[in-house]
C-alpha positions in Angstrom: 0.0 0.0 0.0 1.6 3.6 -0.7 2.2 5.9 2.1 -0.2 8.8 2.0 0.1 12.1 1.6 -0.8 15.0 4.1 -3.9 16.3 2.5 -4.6 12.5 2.0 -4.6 12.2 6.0 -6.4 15.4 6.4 -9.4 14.4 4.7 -9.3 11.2 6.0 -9.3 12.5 10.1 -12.4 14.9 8.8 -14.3 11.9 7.3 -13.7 10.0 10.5 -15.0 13.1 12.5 -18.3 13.4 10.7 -18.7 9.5 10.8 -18.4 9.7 14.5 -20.4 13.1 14.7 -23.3 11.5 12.3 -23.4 8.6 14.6 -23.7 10.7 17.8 -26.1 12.9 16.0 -28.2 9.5 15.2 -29.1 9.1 18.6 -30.2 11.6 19.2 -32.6 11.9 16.3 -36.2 11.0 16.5 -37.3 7.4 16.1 -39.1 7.9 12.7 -36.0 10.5 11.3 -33.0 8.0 12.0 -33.0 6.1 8.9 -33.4 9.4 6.5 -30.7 10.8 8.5 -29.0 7.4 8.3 -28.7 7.6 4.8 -27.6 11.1 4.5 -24.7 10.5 6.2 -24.0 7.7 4.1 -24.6 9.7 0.9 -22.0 12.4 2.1 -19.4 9.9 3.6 -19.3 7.9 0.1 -18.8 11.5 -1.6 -16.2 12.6 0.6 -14.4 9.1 0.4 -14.9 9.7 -3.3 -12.8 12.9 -3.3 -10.3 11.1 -1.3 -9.8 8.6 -3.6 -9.8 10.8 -6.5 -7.1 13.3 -5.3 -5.0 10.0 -4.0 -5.3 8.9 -8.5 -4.8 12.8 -9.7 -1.7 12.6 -7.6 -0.1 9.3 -9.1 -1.5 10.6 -12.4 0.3 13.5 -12.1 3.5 11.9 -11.1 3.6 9.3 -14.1 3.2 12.4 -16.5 5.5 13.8 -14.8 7.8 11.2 -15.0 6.9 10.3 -18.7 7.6 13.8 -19.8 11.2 13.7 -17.9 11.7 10.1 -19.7 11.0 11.1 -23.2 13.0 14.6 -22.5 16.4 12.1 -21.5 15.8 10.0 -24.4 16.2 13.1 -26.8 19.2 13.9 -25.0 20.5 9.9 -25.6 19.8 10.6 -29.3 21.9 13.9 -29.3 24.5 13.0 -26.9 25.3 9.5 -29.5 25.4 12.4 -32.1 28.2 14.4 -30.1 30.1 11.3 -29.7 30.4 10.2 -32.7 31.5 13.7 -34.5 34.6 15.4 -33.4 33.1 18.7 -34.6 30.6 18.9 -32.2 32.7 17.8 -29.7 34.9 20.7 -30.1 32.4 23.2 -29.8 31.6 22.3 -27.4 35.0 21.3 -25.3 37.1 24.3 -25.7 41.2 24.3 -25.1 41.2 24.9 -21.4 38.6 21.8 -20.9 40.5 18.5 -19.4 38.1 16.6 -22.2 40.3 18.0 -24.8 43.3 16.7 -23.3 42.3 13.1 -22.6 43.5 10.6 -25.6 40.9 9.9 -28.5 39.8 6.4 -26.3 39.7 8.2 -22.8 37.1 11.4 -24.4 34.7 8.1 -26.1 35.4 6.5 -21.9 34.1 10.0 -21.0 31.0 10.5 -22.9 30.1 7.2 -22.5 30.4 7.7 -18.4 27.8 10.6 -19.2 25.6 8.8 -20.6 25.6 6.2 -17.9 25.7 9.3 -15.1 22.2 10.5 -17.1 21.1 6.7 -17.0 21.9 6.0 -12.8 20.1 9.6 -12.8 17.1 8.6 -14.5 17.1 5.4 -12.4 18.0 7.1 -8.8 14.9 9.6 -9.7 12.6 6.9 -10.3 13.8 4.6 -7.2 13.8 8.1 -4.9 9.7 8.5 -6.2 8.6 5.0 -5.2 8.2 4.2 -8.9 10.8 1.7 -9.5 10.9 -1.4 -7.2 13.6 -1.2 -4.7 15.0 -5.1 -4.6 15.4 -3.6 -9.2 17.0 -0.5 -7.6 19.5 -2.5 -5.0 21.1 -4.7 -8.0 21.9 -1.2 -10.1 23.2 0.3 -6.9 26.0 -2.4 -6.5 27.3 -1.8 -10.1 27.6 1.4 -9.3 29.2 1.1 -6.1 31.0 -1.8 -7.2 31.9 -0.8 -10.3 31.3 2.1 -11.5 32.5 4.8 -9.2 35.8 2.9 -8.8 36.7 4.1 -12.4 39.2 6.4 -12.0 38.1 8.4 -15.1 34.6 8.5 -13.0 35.9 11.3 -11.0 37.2 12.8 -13.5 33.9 13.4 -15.3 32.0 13.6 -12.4 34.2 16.8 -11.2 33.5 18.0 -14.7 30.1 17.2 -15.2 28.0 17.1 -12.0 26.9 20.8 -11.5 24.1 19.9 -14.1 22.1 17.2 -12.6 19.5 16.8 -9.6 21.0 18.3 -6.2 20.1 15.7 -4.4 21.6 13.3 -7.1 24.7 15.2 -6.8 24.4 14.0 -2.6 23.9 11.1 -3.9 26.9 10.4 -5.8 29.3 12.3 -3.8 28.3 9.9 -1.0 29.2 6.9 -3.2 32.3 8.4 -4.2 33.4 8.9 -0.4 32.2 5.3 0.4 34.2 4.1 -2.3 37.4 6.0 -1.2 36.9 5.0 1.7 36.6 1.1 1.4 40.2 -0.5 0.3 40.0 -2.3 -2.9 41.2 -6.0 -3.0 
């Protein structure tokens, strides 16, 4: 079951209030006006659960389009990002001189973009993991290749130094955390 959401638990503490007032209030209703009133309780609980239930499904609507709109937008960025690596012209506009990309050897700059590409991938996947959408035991295998071997890359840092001023802050957390944990653990 999903954990609910504020407003979610605000309009369920006000249903239970007028299901407890509407019962109290049955009593003390005349013998001949309990079942009318009976049922006009009813009517407005089912409505009220009805808006529950609604805002709970705008929500999760919401968040899929959300997350569609952010899925589609990184898969035009795959499709230009394999068109910058694969033509040096682009590439040099858009790694000037001074950039430590332009000094790196032909293989280390194709290592580099293709660590980008798998930064925007872990990304993608760390966004969906952190929103509930993706199922954690799916998540924990793709976290120990990146622990394991991904971050260990030295050419990692590199690109992550470089690179990781555009992505998610708390991504950025993220990874920096990774990075520390993998300093910090001595490799066999």
């Amino acid at each position: 079951m999903p954990e609910l959401e504020p407003i979610t638990w605000v309009i369920l503490i006000m249903a239970m209030v007028l299901v407890l007032a509407a019962a109290a209030s049955y009593w003390a209703q005349q013998p001949g006006q309990r079942l009318p009133f009976f049922f006009r309780v009813a009517t407005d609980v089912a409505i009220l659960f009805s808006v529950v239930a609604l805002v709970i499904e705008l929500r999760y609507a919401t968040l899929a389009t959300r997350q569609d709109a952010y899925s589609q937008s990184l898969d035009y960025y795959a499709q230009l990002h394999r068109i910058e690596a694969n033509n040096p012209n682009i590439l040099g506009m858009l790694y000037g001189e001074g950039d430590r990309f332009t000094a790196l050897s032909a293989a280390d700059q194709e290592r580099y973009q293709y660590l980008i590409s798998l930064i925007e991938f872990y990304q993608r996947l760390w966004l969906m993991e952190r929103d509930g959408v993706l199922d954690d035991e799916i998540w924990d295998g793709w976290e120990r290749w990146l622990e394991d071997g991904i971050v260990t890359i030295p050419l990692f840092q590199i690109v992550w130094e470089d690179e990781r001023h555009y992505y998610h802050p708390d991504f950025i957390t993220y990874v920096n955390g990774e990075l520390a944990a993998a300093a910090a653990t001595p490799r066999p």
